[in-house]
Structures are given as C-alpha cells and as structure tokens.
C-alpha positions in Angstrom: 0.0 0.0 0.0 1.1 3.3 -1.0 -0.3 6.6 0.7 0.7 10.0 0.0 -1.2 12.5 1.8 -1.4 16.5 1.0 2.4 15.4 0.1 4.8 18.4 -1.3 8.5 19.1 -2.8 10.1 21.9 -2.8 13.9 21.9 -4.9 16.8 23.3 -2.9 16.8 25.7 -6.2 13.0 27.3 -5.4 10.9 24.7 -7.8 7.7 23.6 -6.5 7.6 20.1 -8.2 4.6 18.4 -6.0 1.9 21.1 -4.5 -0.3 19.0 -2.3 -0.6 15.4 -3.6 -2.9 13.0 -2.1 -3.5 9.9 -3.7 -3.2 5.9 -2.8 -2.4 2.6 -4.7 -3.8 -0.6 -3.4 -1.6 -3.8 -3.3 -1.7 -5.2 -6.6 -2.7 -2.2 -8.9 -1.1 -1.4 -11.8 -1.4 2.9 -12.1 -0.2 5.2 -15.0 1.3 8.7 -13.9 0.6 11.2 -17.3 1.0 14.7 -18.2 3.0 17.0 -19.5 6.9 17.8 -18.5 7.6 19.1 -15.2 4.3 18.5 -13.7 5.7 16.3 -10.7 5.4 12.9 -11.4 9.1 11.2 -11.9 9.5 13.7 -8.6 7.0 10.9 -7.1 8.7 8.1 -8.4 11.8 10.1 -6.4 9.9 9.9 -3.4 8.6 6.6 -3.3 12.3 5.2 -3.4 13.7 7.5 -0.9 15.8 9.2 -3.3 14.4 12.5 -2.3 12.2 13.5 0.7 8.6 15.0 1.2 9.0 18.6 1.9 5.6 18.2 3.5 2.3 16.3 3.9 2.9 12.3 4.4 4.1 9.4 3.0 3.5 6.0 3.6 5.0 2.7 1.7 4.0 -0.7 3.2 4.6 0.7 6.8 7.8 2.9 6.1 6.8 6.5 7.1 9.3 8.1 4.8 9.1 11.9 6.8 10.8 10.3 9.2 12.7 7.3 7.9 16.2 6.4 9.3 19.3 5.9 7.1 19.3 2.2 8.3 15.6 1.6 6.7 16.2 3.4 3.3 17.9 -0.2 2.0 14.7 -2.4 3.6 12.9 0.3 1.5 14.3 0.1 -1.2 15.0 -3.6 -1.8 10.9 -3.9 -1.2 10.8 -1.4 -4.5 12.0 -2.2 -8.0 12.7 1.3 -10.2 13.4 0.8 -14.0 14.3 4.1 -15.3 14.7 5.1 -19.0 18.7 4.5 -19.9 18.6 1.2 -18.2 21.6 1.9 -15.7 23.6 -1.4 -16.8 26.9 -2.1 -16.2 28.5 -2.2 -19.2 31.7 -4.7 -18.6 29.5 -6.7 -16.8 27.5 -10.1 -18.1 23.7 -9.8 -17.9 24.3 -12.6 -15.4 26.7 -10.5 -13.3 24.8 -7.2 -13.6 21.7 -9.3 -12.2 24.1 -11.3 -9.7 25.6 -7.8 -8.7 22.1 -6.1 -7.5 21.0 -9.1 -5.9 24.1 -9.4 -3.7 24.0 -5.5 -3.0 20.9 -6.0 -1.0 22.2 -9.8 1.0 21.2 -12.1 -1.5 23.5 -15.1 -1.4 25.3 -16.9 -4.8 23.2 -19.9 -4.5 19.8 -17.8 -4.5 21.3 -15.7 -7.1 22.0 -19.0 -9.4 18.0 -19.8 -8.6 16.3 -16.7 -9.0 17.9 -15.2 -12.3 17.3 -17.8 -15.1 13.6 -17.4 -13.3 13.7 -13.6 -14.3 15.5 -13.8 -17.5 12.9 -15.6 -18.9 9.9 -13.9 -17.4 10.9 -11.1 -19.9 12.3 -13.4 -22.8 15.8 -13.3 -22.4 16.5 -17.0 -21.4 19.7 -17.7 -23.5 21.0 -14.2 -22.8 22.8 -14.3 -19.5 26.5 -14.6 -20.9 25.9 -11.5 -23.3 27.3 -7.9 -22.2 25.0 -4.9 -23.1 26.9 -3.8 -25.9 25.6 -6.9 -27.6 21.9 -6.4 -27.0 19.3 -4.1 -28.4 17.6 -1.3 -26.7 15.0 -2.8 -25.7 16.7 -6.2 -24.6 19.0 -4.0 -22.7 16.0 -2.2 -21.2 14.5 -6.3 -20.1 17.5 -6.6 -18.5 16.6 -3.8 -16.7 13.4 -5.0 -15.6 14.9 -8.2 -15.0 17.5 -6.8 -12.2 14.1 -5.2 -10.7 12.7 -8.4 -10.4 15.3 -10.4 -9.4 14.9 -8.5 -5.9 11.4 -9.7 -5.7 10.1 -6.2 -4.7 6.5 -5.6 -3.2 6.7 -2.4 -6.0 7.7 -2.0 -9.0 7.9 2.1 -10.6 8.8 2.4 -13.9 9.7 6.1 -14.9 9.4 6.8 -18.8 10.5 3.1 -19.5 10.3 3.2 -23.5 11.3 7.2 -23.8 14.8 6.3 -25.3 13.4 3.2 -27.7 12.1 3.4 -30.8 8.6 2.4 -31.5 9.5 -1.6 -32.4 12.0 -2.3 -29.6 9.0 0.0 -27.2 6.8 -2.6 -28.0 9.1 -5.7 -27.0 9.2 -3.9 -23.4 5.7 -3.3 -23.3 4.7 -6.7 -23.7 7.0 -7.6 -20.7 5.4 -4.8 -18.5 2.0 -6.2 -19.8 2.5 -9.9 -18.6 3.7 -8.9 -15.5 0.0 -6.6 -15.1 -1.7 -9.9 -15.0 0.2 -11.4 -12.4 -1.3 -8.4 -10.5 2.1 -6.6 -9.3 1.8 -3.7 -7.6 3.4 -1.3 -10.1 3.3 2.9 -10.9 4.7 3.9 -14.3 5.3 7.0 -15.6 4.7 7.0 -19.5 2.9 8.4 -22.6 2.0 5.4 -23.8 -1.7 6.4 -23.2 -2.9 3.3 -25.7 -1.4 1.3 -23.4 -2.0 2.5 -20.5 -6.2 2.7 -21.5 -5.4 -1.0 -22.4 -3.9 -2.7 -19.4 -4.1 0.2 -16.9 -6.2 -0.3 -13.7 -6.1 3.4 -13.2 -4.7 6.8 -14.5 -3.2 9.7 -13.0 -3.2 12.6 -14.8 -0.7 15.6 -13.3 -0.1 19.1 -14.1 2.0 21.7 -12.4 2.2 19.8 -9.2 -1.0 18.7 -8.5 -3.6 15.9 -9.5 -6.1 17.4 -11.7 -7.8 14.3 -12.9 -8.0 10.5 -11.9 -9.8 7.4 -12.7 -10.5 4.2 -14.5 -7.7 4.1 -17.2 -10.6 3.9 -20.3 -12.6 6.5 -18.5 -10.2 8.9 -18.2 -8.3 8.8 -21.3 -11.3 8.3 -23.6 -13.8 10.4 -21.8 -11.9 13.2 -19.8 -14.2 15.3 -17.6 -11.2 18.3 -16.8 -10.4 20.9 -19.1 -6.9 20.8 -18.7 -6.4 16.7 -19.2 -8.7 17.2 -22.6 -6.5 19.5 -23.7 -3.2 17.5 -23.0 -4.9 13.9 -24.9 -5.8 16.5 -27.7 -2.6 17.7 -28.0 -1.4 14.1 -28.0 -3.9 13.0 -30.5 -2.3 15.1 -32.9 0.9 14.2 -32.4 -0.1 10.3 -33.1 
C-alpha cells in the first residue's frame, strides 16, 4: 500500500515540483502517472524510493513513514521497491548474469539464491539464453529487459517504472511493453510513468493525470483517457492525438 497524503516538494533551487498530492495505490494495482513535463510525477517516483524526501504532507510505503525514515531503513525500503528508469543503468563490462548477480548481492542475497532466481527472471521477460551476453551486444529494448529483469530479481513488493520506453524506438517500445503487460496480470503492484496512453487505456487499472504539481484528474484508465471530464487533461490527450 502506498499513501501520500497533501504530500509536497520543494527543490533546494525554489521549484515547487509536488503542491499538495494526495492519492493511494492498493496492493496489486497497476497505475499510469501522465501529463505533461515538469508536472511532478518522476518527482514521485523520487519519493517513493527514498531518493528524495517529502517537503511536507505524508508518505507512507508498506509501513515505512518516509518523513521520518532512518538511514538504516532506506535499503529495507528500497529492496521492497523495484525502479526501472529510462537509460537502463547497466553495467557495461559486466554479463547480464553479473549485472543481475551484482544487485542481488547489494541487497544480501547469497550466490546460490542468485543462481536460482535469475534464469527465473530472465525468462519472465524473454531473455533466457541471454545471461552470458554484455549490453553492448543487445538491443535497446533487450537492454531495457535486462533492466526490468534486475528489478525483479529482488522480488520487490513495488515495481515504478519512470518513462521506461522514452529512449526506444517504436519496435523495440513494443518488446518492453509486452514484458510490462505480462507482468500486469500477475497483478504486481506497479506505478509507471509514461505516454503510452494506448497502453495504458489498455492494461491500466487506473490513471493519474498531473499538471504543475497537482492531481487534476484520476480514474478508471478507459474512463479517463477516452472520456476526460477536466479541461486541462482534454486538452493535454488532444494535444497528443495530434501528435499520433
């Protein structure tokens, strides 16, 4: 469970990036952040792994009360959430195997469960045969399943995905997609930032929609991106309409 309550962030230089959020995500949901740039919500993807701090209001993940969280609980935290950001953070003269094998050990994980658990991942997102490649040797969006793979190989309660397919082009976008898809109906808890608005109005359980700090609009995924009720989110999917 996720709970952010009137939650804000203020930038050490002056930028108001979250004005009063309050919003939850059940265990098992599967919500899309949208909107335009700078409207707050990879500062919430921030937040949720401890990378930054609330400036005010409250923040609750799975019984962490990140206002007041102590250095020694920002790893628990963190190992219970899995972040896939959007240039796949790799290690580039490590195997797939090692970068996987690497993460898992940062957070206690020992050889043998390592030697378990990441043929298990790898082929959750269709890379079984893989594991003894480098990342110079893989497309974008393999390298970007590798990604998710490491994410996973942590078993977190959470997974956050922050502009996942930005840096792909549309064919290797929707190799990743399909991985973030299968995982949706295992019922995952997971938050992803994206424009894939088809997608999300596909597979979404609900949307988000953000500007200039604040919620303006939220929903059922199909309601909200096919039938917006606030001015401000019509004009944003218009605006994307065109640019289809």
């Amino acid at each position: 469970m996720i709970r952010l309550t009137d939650v804000q962030k203020e930038y050490e230089n002056g930028t108001h990036a979250l004005r009063g959020v309050t919003m939850e995500v059940n265990d098992g949901e599967f919500v899309f952040l949208v909107g335009p740039s700078g409207s707050g919500k990879s500062t919430i993807i921030k937040l949720l792994t401890g990378e930054v701090l609330p400036s005010g209001g409250r923040l609750m993940i799975n019984g962490f009360n990140l206002n007041n969280i102590s250095d020694r609980q920002i790893p628990l935290l963190r190992r219970s959430i899995g972040v896939i950001f959007q240039d796949f953070r790799l290690i580039e003269k490590k195997t797939v195997y090692e970068n996987l094998s690497f993460a898992m050990r940062a957070v206690g994980s020992s050889p043998r469960e390592a030697k378990k658990r990441i043929p298990y991942v790898l082929k959750l997102v269709g890379l079984d045969g893989k594991a003894n490649q480098f990342p110079n040797q893989l497309s974008g969006g393999e390298q970007q399943r590798v990604a998710i793979a490491r994410a996973l190989a942590l078993q977190p309660d959470i997974l956050c995905f922050d502009e996942p397919t930005s840096a792909l082009d549309p064919e290797l976008t929707g190799e990743v997609l399909k991985v973030i898809r299968s995982l949706s109906e295992q019922h995952m808890t997971m938050i992803i930032v994206t424009h894939e608005m088809a997608f999300a109005r596909d597979v979404a359980d609900r949307v988000i929609f953000m500007d200039g700090g604040v919620i303006v609009e939220q929903g059922p995924a199909r309601d909200v991106i096919e039938n917006p009720q606030a001015e401000r989110t019509k004009q944003f999917l218009a605006r994307y309409r065109e640019n289809q």
